[in-house]
C-alpha positions as CSV (number, residue, x, y, z in Angstrom):
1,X,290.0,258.2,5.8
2,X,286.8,255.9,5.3
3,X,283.7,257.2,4.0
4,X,280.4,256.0,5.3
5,X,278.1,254.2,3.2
6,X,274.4,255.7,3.4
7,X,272.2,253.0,1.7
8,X,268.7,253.3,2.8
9,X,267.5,250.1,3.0
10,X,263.9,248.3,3.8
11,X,264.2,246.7,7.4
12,X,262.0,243.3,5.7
13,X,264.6,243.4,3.0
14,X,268.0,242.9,4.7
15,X,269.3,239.9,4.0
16,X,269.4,236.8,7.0
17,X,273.1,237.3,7.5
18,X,273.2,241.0,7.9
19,X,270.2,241.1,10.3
20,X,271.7,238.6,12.1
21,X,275.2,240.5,12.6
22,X,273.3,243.3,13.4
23,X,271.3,242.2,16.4
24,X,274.3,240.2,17.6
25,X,276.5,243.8,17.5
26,X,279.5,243.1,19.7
27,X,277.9,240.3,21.7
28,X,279.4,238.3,18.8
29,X,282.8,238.9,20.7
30,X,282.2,239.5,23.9
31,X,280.5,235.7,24.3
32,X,283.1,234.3,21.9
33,X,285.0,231.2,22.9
34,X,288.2,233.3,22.4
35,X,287.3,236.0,24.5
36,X,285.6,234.0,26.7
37,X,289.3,232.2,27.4
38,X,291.3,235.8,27.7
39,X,289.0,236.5,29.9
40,X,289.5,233.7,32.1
41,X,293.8,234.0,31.4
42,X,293.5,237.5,33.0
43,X,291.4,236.7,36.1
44,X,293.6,233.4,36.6
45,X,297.1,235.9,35.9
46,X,295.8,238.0,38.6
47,X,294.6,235.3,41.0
48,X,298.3,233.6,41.0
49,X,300.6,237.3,40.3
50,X,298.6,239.3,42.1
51,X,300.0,243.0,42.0
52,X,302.7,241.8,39.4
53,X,300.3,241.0,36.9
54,X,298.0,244.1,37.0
55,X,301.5,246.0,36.4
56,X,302.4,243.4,33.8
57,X,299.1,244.0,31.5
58,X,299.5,247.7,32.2
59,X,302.9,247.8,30.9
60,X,301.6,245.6,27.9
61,X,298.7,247.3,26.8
62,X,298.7,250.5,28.1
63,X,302.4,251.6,27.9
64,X,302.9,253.0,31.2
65,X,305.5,251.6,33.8
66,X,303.5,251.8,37.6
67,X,305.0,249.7,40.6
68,X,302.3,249.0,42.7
69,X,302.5,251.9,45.4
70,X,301.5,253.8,42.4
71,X,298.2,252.1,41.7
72,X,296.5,254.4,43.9
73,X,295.5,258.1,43.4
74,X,297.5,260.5,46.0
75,X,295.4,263.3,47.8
76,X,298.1,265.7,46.1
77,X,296.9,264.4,42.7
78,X,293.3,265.1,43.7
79,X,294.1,268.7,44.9
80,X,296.3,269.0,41.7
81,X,293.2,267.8,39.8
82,X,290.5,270.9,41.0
83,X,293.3,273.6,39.9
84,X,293.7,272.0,36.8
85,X,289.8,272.7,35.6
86,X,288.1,275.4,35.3
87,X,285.4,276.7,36.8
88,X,283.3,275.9,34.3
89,X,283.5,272.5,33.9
90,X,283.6,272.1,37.8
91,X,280.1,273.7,37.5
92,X,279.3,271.5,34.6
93,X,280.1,268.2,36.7
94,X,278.3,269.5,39.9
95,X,275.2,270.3,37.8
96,X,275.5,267.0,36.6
97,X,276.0,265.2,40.3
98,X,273.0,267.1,41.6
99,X,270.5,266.0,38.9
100,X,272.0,262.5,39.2
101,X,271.6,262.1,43.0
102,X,268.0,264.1,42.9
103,X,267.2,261.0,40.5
104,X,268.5,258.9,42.2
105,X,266.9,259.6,45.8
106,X,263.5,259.8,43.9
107,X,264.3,256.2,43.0
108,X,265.5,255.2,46.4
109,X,262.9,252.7,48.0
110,X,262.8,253.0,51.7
111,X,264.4,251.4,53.9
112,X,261.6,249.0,54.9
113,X,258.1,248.6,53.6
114,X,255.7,246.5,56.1
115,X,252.4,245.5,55.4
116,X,249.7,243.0,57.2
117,X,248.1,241.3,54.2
118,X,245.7,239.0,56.5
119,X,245.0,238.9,59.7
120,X,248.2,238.1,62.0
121,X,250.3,238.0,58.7
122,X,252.4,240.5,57.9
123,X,255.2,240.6,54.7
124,X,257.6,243.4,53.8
125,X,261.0,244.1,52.4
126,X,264.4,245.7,54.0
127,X,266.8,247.2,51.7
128,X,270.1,247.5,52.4
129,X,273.3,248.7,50.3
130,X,275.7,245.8,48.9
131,X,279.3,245.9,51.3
132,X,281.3,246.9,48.3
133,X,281.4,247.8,44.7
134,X,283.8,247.9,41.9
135,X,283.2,250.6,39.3
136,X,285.6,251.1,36.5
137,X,285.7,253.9,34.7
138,X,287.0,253.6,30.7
139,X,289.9,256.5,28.9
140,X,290.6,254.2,26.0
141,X,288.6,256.1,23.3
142,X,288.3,259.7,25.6
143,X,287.9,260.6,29.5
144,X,284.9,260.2,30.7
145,X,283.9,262.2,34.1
146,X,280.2,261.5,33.0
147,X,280.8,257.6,33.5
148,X,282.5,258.5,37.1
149,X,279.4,260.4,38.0
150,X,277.0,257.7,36.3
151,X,278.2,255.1,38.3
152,X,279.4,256.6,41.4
153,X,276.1,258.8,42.3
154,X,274.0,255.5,42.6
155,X,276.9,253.7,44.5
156,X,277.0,256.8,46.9
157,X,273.4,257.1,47.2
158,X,272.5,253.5,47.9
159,X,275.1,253.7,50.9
160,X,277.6,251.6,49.9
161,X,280.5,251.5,52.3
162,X,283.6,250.7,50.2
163,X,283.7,252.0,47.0
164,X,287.1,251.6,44.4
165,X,287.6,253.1,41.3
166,X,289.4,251.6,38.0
167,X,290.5,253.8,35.7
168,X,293.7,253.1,33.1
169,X,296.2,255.5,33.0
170,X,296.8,258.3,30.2
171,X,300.1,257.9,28.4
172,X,301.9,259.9,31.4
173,X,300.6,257.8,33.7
174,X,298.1,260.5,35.1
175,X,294.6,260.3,35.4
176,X,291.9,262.9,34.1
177,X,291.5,265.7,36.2
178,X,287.8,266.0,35.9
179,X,287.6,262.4,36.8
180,X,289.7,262.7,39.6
181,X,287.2,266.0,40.7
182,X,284.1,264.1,39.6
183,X,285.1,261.1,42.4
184,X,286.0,263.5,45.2
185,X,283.0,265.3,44.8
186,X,281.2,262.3,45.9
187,X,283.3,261.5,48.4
188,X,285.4,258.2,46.6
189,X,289.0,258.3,47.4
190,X,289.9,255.2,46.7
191,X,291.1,255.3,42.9
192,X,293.2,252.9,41.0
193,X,295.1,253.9,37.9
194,X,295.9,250.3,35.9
195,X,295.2,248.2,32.8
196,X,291.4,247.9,32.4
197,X,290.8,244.3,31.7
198,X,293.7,243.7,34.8
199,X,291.9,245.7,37.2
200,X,288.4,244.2,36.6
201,X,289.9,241.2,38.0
202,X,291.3,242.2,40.5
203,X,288.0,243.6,41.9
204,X,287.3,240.6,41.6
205,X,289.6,238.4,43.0
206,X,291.7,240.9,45.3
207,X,295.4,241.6,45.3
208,X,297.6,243.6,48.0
209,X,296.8,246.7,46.4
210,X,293.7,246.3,45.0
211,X,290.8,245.8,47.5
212,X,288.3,242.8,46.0
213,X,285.3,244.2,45.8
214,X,281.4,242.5,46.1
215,X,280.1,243.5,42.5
216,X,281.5,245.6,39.9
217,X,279.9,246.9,36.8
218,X,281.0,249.8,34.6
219,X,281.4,250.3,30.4
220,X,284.1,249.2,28.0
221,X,285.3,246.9,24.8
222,X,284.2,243.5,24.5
223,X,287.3,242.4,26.3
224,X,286.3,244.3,30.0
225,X,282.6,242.5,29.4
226,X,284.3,239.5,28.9
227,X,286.3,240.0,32.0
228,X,283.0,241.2,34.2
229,X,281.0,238.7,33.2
230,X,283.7,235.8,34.1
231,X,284.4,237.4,37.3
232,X,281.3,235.6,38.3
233,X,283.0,232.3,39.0
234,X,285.0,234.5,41.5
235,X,282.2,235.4,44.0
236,X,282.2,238.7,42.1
237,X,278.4,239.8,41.1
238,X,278.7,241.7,37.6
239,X,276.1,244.3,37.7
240,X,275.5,244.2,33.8
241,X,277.0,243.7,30.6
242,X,277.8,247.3,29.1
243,X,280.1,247.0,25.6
244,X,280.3,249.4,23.0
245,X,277.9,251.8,22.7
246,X,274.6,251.3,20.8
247,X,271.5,253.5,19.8
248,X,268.4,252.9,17.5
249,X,266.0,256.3,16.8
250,X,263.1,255.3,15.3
251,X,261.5,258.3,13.3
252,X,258.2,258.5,11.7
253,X,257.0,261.7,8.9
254,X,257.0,264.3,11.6
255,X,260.7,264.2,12.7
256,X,263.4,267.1,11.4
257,X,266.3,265.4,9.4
258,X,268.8,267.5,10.8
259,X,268.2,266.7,14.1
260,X,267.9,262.6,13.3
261,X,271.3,263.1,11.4
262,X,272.7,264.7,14.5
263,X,271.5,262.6,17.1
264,X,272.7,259.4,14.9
265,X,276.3,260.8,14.8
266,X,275.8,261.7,18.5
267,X,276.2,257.5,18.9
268,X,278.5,256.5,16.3
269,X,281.2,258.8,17.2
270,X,281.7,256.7,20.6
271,X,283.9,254.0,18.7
272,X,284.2,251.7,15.2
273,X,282.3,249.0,16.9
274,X,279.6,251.2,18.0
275,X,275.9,250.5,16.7
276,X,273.7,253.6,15.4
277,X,270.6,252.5,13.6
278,X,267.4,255.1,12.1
279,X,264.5,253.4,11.4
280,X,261.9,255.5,9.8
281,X,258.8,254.8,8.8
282,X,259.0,257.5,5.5
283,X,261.4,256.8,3.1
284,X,261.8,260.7,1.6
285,X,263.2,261.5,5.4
286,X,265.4,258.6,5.5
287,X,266.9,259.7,2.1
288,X,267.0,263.2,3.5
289,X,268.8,261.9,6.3
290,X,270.8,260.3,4.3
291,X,271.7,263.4,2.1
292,X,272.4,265.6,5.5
293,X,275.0,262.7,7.7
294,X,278.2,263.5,5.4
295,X,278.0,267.7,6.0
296,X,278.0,266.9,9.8
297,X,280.0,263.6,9.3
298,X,283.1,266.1,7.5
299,X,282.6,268.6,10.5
300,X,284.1,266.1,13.1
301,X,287.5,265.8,14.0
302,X,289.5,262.5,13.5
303,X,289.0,259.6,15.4
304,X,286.1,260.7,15.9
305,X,285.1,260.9,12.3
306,X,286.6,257.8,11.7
307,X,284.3,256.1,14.9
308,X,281.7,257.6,13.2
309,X,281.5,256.7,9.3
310,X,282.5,253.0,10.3
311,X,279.6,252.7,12.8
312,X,277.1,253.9,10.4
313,X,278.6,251.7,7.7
314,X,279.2,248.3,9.7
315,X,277.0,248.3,12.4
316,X,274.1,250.8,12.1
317,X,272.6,252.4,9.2
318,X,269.5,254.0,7.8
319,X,266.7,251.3,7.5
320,X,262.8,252.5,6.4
321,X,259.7,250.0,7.7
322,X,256.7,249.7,6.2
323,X,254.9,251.0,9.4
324,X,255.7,251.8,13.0
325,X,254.4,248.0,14.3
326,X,257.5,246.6,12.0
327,X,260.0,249.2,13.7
328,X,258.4,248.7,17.1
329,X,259.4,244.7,16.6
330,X,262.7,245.2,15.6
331,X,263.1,247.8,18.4
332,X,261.9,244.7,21.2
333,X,263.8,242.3,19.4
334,X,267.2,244.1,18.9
335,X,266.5,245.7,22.8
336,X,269.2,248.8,22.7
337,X,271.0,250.9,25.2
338,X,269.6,254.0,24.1
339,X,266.2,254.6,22.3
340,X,264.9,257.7,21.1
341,X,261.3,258.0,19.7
342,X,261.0,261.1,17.2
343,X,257.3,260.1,16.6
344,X,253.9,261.6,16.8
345,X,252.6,261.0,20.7
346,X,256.2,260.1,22.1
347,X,255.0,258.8,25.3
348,X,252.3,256.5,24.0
349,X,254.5,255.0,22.0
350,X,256.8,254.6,24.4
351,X,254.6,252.6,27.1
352,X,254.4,250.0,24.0
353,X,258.5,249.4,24.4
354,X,259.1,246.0,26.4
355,X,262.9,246.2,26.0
356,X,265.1,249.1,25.7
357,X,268.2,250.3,28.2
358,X,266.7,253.7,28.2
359,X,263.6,255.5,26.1
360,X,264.1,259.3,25.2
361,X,260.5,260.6,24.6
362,X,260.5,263.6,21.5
363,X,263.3,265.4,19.6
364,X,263.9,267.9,22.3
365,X,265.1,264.9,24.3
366,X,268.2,264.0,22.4
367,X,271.1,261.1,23.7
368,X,273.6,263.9,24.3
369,X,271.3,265.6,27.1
370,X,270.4,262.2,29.0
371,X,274.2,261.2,28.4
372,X,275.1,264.0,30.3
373,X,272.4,266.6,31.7
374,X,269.3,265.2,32.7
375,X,270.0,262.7,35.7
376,X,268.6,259.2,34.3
377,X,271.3,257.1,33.6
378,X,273.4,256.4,31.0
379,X,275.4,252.9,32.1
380,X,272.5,251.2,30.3
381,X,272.8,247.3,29.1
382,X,274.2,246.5,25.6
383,X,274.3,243.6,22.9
384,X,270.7,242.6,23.9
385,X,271.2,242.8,27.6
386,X,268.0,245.2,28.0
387,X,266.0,242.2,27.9
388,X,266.5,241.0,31.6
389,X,268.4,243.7,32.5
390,X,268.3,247.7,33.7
391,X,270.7,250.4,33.8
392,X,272.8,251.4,36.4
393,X,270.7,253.3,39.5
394,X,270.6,253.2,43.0
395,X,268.4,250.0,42.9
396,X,272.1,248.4,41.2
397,X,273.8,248.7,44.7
398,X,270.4,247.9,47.0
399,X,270.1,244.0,48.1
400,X,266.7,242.9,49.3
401,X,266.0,240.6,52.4
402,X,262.1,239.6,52.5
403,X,260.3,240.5,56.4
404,X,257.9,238.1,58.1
405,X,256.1,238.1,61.0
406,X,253.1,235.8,62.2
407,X,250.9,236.2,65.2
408,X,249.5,233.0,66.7
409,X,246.4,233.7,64.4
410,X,248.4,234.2,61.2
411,X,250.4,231.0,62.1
412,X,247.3,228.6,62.4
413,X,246.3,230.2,59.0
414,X,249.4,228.7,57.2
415,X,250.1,226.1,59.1
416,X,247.8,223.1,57.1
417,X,249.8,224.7,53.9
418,X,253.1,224.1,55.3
419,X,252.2,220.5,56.8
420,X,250.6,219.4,53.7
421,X,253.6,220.5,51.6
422,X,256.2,219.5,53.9
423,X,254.8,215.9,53.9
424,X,254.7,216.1,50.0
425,X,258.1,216.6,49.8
426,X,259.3,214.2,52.2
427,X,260.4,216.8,54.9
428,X,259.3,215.8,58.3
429,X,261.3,218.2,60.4
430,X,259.4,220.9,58.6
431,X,256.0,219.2,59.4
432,X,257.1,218.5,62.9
433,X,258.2,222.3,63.5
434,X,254.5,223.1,62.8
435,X,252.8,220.6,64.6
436,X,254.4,220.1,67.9
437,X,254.9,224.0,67.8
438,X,250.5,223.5,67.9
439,X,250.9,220.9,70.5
440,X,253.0,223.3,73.0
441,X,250.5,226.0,72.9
């Protein structure tokens, strides 16, 4: 069983190399040119097999035999699926819908906006809900209800019309129940139980038992990024890039130890190629960090004290900066999934954040709660994503069209604009619209 190295190091003193493998995290695979090329054999092996090859890659990497009829969740499985849990959880994932959705429908713009901004002209926006959307859900490293409800609240909530689920099979071919209860809670019935990387594509691309969907987004490995982000060239709109998982806390004197050491396992445990970073600005707490991981570290049980030590050891880490503007940097530069700030004044430091997925304000706001409890989301960007990217919210599934209208007024008002600019650029239908338009009234 590996043990984790806990080197506290100085953030200005890691070498070139290692800061550089740091900040690329799994981006160094997932925009590899060998990844890139699976990606593009798996979407070209669906395009051409169709149902054949989903089952194909499900045989091969997931070990379970499905013809296609069985893609598809049956009602009975459903209905099995609520007897199965308890009450309890049950309550547990409709706690966790309602806070989503309330979110959510806070977050919802309207419909349409109108507003005259001079005389005869007025602007606005109309937004509507994309057609259909893709979401697949991961069970390689665990079940994850949480990611079901994470993704399908905003889907549901934006109004999208045709919603499909991917999720791969467990080793019996079944699906988690509280998955299964999470979807019909929302009202999504159409499931598909297949290969991950397989069923991305066909979202994308379509087969006879796999609707193709407009967009699809959802978490994974570097290989269902890879796959997401290649469905592009298939009319497919990936939403964002979400790889392994990835958190920095960054923790100045006045944060408790115990709770940095927890919330830093609270990351790494997700999987070996998971990124969990502390950057404190005291080096006595990041040695007492340090001292306090392995009692909580030996507490875990395998894998997920396996996940654990080798994301703290490879990835992440315990790193001390001569003062909060050098952590703040790194912070912007590195741009996370998850953020937490266990700092003096939380929320001013927080409105000096340009890039993060997601920024937990205070120590009473640990990863575990937003993961789960609290409503905002937790399908956040990854491997630098947060930089021209958001996470997944209602706003994910909404398309924009911009409004117009112009009285007679308002159209004499931009009419030398659009004349001058249209013979500019050597367009003289466009000037021609404008002026005989003047001419016939």
């Amino acid at each position: 069983m590996p043990e984790v190295t806990l080197t506290v190091q100085r953030l200005r003193d890691l070498p070139d190399d290692e800061r550089r493998r740091r900040l690329e995290r799994s981006a160094a695979t997932i925009y590899n040119d060998e990844m890139r090329a699976y990606a593009r054999q798996v979407l070209a092996d669906v395009a051409r097999d169709g149902d054949a090859a989903v089952a194909a890659y499900t045989a091969r990497w997931d070990g379970v035999a499905l013809a296609p009829e069985a893609f598809a969740v049956r009602p009975e499985e459903i209905a099995a699926a609520h007897r199965a849990i308890g009450a309890e959880l049950r309550g547990a994932l409709e706690d966790a819908i309602a806070r989503v959705r309330r979110y959510n429908e806070w977050l919802r713009p309207p419909e349409m906006a109108l507003e005259e901004i001079e005389p005869g002209i007025t602007v606005g926006i109309r937004y509507q809900p994309c057609r259909s959307a893709g979401l697949y859900v991961p069970s390689g490293k665990g079940t994850f209800p949480s990611t079901m409800i994470m993704l399908g609240v905003p889907a549901v909530t934006a109004g999208v019309e045709r919603i499909t689920v991917v999720v791969p099979p467990r080793s019996d071919g079944s699906v988690d129940p509280a998955v299964l209860v999470a979807a019909d809670l929302l009202g999504i019935t159409r499931i598909i139980r297949c290969n991950g990387a397989a069923g991305v594509a066909a979202l994308a691309v379509g087969t006879a038992s796999i609707p193709r969907t407009d967009v699809v987004v959802g978490p994974g490995n570097p290989v269902i990024a890879a796959v997401q982000l290649a469905a592009a060239a298939y009319g497919t709109v990936p939403l964002v890039v979400m790889g392994p998982s990835e958190a920095i806390i960054v923790a100045d004197g006045s944060a408790d130890p115990a709770r940095l050491a927890l919330d830093l396992l609270n990351e790494a445990e997700h999987g070996a190629d998971s990124a969990a970073l502390l950057i404190t600005t005291d080096a006595g707490l990041a040695d007492e960090v340090a001292a306090r991981l392995p009692r909580y570290l030996d507490r875990l049980p395998d894998p997920r004290r396996t996940f654990a030590a080798r994301a703290l050891s490879n990835l992440g880490g315990i790193f001390v900066a001569a003062d909060l503007e050098e952590a703040l940097a790194w912070v912007d530069r590195y741009a996370p999934e998850h953020l937490q700030l266990a700092v003096r004044n939380p929320l001013a430091v927080a409105a000096r954040i340009r890039h993060a997925g997601e920024i937990l304000a205070g120590q009473s706001t640990p990863f575990a709660a937003a993961n789960y409890a609290i409503g905002v989301p937790h399908a956040l960007p990854t491997s630098g994503a947060a930089v021209a990217s958001s996470g997944v919210t209602v706003l994910s599934f909404l398309k924009a069209s911009s409004v117009a209208s112009l009285t007679e007024e308002g159209l004499r008002a931009v009419a030398p604009v659009a004349v001058r600019l249209g013979r500019h650029e050597g367009f003289p239908a466009h000037v021609m619209a404008i002026t005989e338009r003047e001419a016939l009234s």
